[in-house]
C-alpha positions as CSV (number, residue, x, y, z in Angstrom):
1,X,65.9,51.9,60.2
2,X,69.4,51.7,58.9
3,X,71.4,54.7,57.0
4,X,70.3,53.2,54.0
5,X,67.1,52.7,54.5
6,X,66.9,56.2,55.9
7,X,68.5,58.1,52.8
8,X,65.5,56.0,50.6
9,X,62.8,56.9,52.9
10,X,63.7,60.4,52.8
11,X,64.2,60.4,49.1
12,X,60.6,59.2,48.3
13,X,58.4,60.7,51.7
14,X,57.3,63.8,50.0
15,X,56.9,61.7,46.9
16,X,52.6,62.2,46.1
17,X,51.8,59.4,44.0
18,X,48.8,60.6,42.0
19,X,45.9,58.6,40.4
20,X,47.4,59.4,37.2
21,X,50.5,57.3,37.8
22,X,48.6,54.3,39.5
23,X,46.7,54.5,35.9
24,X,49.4,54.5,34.7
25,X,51.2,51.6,36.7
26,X,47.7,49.6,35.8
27,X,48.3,50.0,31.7
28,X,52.3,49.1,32.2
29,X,51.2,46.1,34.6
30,X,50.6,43.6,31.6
31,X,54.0,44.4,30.4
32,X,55.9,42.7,34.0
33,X,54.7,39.1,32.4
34,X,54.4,37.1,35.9
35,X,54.8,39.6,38.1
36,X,51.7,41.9,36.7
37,X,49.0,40.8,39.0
38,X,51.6,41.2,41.9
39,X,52.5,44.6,40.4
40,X,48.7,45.3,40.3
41,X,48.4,44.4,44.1
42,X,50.8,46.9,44.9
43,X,48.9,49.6,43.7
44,X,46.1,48.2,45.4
45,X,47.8,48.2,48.7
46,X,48.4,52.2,48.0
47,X,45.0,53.1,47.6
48,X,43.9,51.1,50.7
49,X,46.8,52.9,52.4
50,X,45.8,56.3,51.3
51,X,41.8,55.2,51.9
52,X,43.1,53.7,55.7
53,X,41.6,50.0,54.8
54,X,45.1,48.8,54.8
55,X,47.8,49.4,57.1
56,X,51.9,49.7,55.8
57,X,55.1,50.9,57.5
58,X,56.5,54.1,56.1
59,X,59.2,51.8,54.6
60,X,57.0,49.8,53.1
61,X,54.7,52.4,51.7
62,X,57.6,54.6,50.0
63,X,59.5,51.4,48.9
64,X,56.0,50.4,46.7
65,X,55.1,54.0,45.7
66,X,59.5,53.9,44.3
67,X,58.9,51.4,42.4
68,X,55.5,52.5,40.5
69,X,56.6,55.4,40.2
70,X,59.8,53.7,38.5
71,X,57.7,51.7,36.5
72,X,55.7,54.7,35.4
73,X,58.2,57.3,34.6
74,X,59.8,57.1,31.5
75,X,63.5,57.5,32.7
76,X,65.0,55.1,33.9
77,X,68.0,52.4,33.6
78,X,66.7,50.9,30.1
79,X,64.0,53.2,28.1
80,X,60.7,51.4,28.1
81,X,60.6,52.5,23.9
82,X,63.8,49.9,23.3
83,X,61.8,46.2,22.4
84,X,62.2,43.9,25.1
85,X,64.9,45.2,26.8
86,X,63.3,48.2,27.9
87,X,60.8,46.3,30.7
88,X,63.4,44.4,31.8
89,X,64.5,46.7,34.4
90,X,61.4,47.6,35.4
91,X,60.4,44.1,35.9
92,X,63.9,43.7,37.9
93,X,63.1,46.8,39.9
94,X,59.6,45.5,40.8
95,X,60.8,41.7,41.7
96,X,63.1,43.5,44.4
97,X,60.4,45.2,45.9
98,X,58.1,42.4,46.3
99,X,61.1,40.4,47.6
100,X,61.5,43.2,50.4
101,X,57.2,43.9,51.2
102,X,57.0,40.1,50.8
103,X,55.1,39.6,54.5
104,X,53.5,43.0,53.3
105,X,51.9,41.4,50.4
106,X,51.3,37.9,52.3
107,X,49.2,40.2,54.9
108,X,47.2,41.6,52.5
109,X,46.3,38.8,50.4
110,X,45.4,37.2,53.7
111,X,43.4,39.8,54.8
C-alpha cells in the first residue's frame, strides 16, 4: 500500500457505515443515471462484507464505504439541493471508485 493509499485507508477505517446510510445510498442510487445499478452493487458488496458472504481487501472496502458515504452526506464538492449540478460530483466520485474496485466488482458479479 502506497502513502496515499495509506493516508485514505486510515482516514475511512474507523469509518461505521450504518444501515441508515446504505438506505440512504439506495434512495440517492436512481439519481447516478447509468451508474445506479453499479452504485447499488456497491452497497451490496458491503453488506456481504459485513455478513462474510463476500470477501474485499481493506482498500477496497473503505474505498466503497468513501464513496457512499460521499454520496449520502450532504456536504460535499457541489450540494445535492443545486438542479443538476449537484449529482454531478457524486456521480464523478462514484465512477472513480468503480474504475479502482473494477476486478472487485467483476468478482462479485461473477460469483
Amino acid at each position: 500500500m502506497n502513502s496515499k493509499e495509506k493516508r485514505y485507508y486510515e482516514k475511512f477505517q474507523s469509518e461505521n457505515i450504518s444501515e441508515e446510510d446504505l438506505q440512504k445510498g439506495k434512495r440517492k442510487a436512481n439519481k447516478l443515471g447509468d451508474l445506479a445499478n453499479d452504485f447499488l452493487m456497491l452497497i451490496a458488496m458491503v453488506k456481504d462484507t459485513a455478513s462474510g458472504d463476500f470477501k474485499l481487501s481493506g482498500i477496497e472496502l473503505v474505498t466503497i464505504i468513501g464513496a457512499i458515504v460521499y454520496v449520502v452526506s450532504p456536504i460535499d464538492a457541489i450540494p445535492d439541493l443545486i438542479p443538476l449540478a449537484g449529482f454531478t460530483d457524486d456521480v464523478s466520485v462514484v465512477g472513480i471508485v468503480l474504475s479502482q474496485v473494477a476486478s472487485a466488482l467483476q468478482r462479485y458479479k461473477n460469483r
